[in-house]
Residue frames as qw, qx, qy, qz and C-alpha x, y, z in Angstrom:
[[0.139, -0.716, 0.018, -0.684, 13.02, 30.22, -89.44],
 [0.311, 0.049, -0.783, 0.536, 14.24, 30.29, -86.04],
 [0.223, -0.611, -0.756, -0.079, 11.27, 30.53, -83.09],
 [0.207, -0.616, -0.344, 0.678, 12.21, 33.92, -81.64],
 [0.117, 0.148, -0.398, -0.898, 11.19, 35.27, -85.36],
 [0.292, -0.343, -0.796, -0.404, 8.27, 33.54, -85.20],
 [0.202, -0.717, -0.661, 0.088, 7.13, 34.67, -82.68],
 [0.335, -0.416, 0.136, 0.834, 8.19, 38.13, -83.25],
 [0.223, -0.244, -0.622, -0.710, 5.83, 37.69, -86.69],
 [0.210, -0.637, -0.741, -0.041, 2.98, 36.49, -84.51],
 [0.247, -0.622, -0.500, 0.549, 3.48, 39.52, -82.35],
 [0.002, -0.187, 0.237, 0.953, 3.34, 42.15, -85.10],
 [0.282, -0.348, -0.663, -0.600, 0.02, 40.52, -86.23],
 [0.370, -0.557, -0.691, 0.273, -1.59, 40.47, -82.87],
 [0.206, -0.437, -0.077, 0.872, -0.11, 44.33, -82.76],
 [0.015, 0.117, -0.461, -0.879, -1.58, 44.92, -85.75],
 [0.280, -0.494, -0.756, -0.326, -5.08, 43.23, -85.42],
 [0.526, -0.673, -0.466, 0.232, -5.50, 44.35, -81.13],
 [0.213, -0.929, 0.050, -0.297, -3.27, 47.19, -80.75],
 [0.205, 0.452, -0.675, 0.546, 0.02, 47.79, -78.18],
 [0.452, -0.196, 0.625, -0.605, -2.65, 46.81, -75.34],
 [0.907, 0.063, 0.003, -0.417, -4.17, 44.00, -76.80],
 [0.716, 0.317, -0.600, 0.162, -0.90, 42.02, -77.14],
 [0.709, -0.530, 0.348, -0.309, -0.88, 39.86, -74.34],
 [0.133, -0.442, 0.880, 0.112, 1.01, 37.10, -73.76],
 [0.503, 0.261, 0.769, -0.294, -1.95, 34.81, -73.62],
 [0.530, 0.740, 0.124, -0.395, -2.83, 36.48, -77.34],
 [0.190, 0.736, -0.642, -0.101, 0.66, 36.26, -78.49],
 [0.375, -0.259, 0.888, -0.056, 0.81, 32.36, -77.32],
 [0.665, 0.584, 0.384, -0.263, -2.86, 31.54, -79.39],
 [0.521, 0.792, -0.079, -0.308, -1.23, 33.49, -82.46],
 [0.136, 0.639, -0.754, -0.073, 1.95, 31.42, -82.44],
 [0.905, 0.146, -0.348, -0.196, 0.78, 28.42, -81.86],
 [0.449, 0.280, -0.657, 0.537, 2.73, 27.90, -78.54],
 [0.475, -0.624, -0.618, -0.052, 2.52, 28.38, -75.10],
 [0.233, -0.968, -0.074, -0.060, 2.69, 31.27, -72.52],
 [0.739, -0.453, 0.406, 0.292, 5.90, 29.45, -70.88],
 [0.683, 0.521, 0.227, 0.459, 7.70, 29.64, -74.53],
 [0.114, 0.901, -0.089, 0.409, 7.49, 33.71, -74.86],
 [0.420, -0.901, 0.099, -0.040, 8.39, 33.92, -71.26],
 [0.907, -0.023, 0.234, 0.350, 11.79, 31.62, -72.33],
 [0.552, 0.611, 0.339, 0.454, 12.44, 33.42, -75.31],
 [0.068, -0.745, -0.122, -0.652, 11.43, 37.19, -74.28],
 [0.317, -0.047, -0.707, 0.631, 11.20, 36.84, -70.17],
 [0.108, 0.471, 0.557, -0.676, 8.45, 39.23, -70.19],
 [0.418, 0.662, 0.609, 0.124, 5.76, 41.17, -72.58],
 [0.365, 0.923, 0.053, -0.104, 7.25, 43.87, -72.95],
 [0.636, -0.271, 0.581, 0.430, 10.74, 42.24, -73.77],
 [0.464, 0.247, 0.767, 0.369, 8.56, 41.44, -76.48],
 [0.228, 0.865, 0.429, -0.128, 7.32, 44.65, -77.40],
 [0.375, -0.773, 0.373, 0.349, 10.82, 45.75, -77.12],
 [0.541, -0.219, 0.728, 0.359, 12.37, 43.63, -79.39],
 [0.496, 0.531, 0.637, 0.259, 9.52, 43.90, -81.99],
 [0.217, 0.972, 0.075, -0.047, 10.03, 47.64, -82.21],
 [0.045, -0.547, 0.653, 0.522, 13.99, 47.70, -82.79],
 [0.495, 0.287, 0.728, 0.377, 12.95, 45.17, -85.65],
 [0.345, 0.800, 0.432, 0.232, 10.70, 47.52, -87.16],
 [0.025, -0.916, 0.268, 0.297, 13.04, 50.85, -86.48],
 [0.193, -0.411, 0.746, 0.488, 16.10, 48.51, -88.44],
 [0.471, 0.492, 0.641, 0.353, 13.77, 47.27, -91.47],
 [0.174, 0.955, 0.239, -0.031, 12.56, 51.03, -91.72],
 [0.269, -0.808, 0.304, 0.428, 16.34, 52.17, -91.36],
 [0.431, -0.172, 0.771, 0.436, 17.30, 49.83, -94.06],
 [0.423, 0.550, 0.578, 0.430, 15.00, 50.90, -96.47],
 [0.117, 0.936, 0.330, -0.030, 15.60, 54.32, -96.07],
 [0.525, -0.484, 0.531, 0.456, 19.12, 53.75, -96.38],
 [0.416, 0.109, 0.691, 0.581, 18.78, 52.24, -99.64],
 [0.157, 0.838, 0.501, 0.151, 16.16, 54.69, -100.79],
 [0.137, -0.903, 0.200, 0.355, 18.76, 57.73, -100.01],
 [0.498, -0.440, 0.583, 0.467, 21.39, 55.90, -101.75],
 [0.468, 0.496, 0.607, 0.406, 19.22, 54.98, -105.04],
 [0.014, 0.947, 0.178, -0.267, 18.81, 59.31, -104.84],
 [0.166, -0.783, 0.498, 0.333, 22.47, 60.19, -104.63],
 [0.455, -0.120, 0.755, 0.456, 23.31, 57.47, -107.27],
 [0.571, 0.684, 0.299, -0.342, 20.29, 58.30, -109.77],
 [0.522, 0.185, 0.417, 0.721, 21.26, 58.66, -113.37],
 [0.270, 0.539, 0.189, -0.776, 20.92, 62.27, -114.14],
 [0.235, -0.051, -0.607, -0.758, 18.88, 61.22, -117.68],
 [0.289, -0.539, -0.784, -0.103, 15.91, 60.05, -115.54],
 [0.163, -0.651, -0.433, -0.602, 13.77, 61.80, -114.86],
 [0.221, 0.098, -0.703, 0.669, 13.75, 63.24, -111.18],
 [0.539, -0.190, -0.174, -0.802, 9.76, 63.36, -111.13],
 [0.887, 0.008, -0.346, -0.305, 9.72, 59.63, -111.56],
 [0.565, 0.062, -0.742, 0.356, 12.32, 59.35, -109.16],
 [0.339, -0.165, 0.597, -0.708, 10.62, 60.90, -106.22],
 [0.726, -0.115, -0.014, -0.677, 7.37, 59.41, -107.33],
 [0.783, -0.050, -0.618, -0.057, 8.96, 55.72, -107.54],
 [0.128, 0.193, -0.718, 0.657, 10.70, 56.64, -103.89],
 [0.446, -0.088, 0.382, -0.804, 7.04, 56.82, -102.61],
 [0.885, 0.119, -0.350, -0.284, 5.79, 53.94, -104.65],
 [0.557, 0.173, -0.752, 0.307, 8.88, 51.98, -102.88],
 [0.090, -0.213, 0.558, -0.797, 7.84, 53.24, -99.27],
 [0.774, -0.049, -0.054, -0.629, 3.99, 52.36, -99.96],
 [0.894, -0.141, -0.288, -0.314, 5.00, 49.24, -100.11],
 [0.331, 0.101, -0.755, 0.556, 7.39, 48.55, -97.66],
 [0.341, -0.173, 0.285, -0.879, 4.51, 49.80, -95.39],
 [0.867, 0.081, -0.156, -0.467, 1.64, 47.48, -96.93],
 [0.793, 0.052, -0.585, 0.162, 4.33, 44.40, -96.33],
 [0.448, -0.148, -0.616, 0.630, 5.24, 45.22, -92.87],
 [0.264, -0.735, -0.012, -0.624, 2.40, 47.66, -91.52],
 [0.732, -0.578, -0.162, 0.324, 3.49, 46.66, -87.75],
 [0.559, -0.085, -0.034, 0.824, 6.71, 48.59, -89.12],
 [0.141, 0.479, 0.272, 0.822, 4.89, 51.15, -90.35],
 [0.397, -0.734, -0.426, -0.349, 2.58, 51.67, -87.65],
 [0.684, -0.502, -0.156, 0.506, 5.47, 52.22, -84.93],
 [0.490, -0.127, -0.017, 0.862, 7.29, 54.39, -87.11],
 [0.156, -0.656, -0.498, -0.545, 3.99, 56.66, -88.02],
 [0.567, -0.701, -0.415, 0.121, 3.38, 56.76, -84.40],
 [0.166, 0.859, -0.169, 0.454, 6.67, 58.73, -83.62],
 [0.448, -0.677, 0.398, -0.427, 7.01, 57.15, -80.45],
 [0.597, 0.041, -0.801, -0.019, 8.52, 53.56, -78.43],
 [0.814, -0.525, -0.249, 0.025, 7.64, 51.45, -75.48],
 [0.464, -0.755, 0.463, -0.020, 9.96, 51.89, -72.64],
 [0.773, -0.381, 0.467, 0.199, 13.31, 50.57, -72.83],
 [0.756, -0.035, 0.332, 0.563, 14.28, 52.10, -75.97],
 [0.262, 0.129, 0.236, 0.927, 15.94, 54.95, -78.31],
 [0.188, 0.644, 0.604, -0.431, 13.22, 57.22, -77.22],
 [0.224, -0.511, 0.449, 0.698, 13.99, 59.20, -80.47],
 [0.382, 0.030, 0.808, 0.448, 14.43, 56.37, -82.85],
 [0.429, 0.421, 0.750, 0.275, 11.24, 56.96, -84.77],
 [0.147, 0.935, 0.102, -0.305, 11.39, 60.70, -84.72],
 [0.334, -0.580, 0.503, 0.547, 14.74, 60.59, -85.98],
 [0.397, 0.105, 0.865, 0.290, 13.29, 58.21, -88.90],
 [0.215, 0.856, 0.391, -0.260, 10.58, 60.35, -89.29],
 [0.096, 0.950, -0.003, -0.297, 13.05, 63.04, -90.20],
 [0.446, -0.265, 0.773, 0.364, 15.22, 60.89, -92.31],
 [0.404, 0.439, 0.743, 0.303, 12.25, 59.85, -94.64],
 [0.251, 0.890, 0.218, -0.313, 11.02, 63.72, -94.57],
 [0.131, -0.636, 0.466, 0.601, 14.99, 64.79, -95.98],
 [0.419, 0.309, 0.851, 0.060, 14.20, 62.06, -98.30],
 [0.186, 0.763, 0.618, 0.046, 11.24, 63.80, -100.16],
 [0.001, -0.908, -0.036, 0.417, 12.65, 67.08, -99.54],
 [0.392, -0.389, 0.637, 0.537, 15.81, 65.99, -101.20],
 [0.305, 0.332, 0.827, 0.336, 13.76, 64.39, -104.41],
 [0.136, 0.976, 0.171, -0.018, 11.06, 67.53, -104.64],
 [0.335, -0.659, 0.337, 0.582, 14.55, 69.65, -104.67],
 [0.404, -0.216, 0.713, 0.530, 15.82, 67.77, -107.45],
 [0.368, 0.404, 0.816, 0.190, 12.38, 68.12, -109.07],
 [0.211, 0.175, -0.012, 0.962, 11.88, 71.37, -108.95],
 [0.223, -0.459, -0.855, -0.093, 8.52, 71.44, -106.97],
 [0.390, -0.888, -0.241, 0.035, 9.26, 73.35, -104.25],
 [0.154, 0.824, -0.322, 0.441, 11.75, 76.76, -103.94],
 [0.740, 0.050, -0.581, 0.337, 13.82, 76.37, -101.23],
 [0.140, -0.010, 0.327, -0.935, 13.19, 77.58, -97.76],
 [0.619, -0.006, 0.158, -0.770, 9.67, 75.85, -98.47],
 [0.578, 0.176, -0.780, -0.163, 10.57, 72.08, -98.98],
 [0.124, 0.192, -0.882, 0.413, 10.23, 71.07, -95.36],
 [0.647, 0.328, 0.276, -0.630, 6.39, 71.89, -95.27],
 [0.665, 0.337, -0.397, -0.535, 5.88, 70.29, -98.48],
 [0.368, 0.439, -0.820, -0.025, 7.68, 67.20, -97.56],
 [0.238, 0.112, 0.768, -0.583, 5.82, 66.73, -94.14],
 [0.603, 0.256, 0.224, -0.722, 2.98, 67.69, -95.73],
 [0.658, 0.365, -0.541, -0.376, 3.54, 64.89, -99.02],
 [0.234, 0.354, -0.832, 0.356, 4.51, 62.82, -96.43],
 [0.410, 0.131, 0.565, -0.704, 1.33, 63.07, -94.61],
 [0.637, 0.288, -0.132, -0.703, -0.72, 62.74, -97.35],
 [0.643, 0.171, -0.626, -0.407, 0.94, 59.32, -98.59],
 [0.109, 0.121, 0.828, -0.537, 0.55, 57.72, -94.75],
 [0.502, 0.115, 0.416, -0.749, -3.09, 58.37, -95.40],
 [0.640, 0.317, -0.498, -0.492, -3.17, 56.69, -98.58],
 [0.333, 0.237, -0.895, 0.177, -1.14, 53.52, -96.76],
 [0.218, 0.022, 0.636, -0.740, -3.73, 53.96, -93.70],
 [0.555, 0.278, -0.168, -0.765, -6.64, 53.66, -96.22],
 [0.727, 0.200, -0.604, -0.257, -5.55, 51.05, -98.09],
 [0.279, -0.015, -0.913, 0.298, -4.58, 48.74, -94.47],
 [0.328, 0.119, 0.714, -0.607, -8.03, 49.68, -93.15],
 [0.360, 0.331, 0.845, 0.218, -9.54, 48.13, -96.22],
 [0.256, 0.723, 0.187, -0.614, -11.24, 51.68, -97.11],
 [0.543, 0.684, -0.397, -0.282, -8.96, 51.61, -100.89],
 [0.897, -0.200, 0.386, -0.077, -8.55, 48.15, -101.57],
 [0.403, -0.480, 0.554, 0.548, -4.94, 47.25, -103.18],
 [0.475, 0.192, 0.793, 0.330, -6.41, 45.56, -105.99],
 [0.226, 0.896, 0.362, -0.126, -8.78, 48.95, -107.03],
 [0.044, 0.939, -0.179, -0.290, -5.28, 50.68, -107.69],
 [0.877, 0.275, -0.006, 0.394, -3.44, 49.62, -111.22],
 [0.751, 0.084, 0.190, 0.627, -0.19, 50.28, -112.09],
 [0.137, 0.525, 0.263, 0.798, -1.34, 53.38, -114.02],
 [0.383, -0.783, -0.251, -0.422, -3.81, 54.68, -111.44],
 [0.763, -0.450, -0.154, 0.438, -1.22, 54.09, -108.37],
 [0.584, 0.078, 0.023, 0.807, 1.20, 56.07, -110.28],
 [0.086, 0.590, 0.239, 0.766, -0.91, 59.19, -110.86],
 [0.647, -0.708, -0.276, -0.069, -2.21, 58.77, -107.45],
 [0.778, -0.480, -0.094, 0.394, 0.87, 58.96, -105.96],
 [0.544, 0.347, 0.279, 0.711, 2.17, 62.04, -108.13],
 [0.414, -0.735, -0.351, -0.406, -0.60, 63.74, -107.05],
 [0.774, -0.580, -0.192, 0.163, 0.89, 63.30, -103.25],
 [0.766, -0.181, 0.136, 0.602, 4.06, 64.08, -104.15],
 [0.112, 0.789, 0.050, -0.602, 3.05, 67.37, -106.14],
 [0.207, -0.351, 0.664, 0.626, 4.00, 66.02, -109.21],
 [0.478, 0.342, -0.332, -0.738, 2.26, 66.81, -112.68],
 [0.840, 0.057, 0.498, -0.205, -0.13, 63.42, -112.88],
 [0.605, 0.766, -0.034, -0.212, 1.55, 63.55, -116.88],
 [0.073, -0.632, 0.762, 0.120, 5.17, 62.58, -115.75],
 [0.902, 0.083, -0.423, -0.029, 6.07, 59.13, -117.44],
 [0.811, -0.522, 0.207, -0.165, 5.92, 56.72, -115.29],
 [0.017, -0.605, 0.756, 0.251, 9.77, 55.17, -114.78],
 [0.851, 0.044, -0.334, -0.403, 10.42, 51.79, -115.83],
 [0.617, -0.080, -0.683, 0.383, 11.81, 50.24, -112.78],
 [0.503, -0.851, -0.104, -0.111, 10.88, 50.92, -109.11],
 [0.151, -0.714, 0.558, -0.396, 13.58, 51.83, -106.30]]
């Protein structure tokens, strides 16, 4: 692993333990295991590095919501299209829980100076079509009333993801079975749909 990804990891954990103001350079040098003089090499300044760590997390989020549109429009129509919105949210939970630095930027809605002011609204409203698309196919919501629903299923499973990273619903408290119904439930779907038998 080269060192401007390492320290690019440290600085999502430091973001993620302290906050957008708590990453300092001096914090960011501790968590890598380096030294102020390094970042400033690397990055020239702190918010280089703040920069840099949010287009990471806007292209990981673009790239799984790429491939989460594409697993949509390719489905097989004999599965079920319950179990395919509900695995699309099962696949998103955990991209979130493995990279909550991504998740927390793109939640937010907003970036740091110096880039795509947009970007994470735009994503935002990528992951909402997303959901709307998949409730569509499911037949949840009439049309003309998907875009509420979607924001709103959308909302709901951010709180779940928020929960479970502030330790409130600890990962391990939610099998397989109880994840799925949980997350059906968010999605407006009948807790009764069989569950698929492959995620997204």
């Amino acid at each position: 692993m080269d060192k401007k990804r390492q320290l690019l990891d440290a600085a999502e954990r430091v973001y993620c333990s302290h906050g957008n103001l708590g990453l300092t350079v001096r914090r960011l040098a501790a968590e890598g295991d380096t030294t102020s003089q390094t970042i400033y090499t690397y990055f020239g300044s702190r918010d280089a590095v703040i920069v840099a760590m949010y287009d990471r997390s806007m292209a990981g989020a673009q790239r799984l919501l790429d491939q989460l549109g594409e697993n949509l429009r390719s489905a097989d129509g004999g599965e079920d299209p319950r179990a395919r919105l509900v695995s699309t949210a099962l696949a998103y939970r955990a991209y979130c829980l493995e990279n909550p630095a991504h998740y927390k930027m793109l939640a937010e809605g907003k970036g740091p100076e110096g880039t795509e002011p947009d970007e994470a609204l735009r994503l935002q409203a990528q992951l909402v079509d997303i959901i709307e698309q998949a409730q569509l196919a499911a037949g949840i919501m009439p049309r003309g009333m998907t875009d509420s629903g979607a924001r709103q299923a959308l909302a709901s499973l951010h709180g779940l993801v928020q929960a479970q990273l502030d330790g409130f619903v600890a990962a391990d408290s939610l099998d397989e079975v109880t994840l799925w119904d949980r997350l059906s439930c968010l999605m407006g779907v009948d807790t009764n749909v069989e569950r698929a038998s492959e995620g997204v």
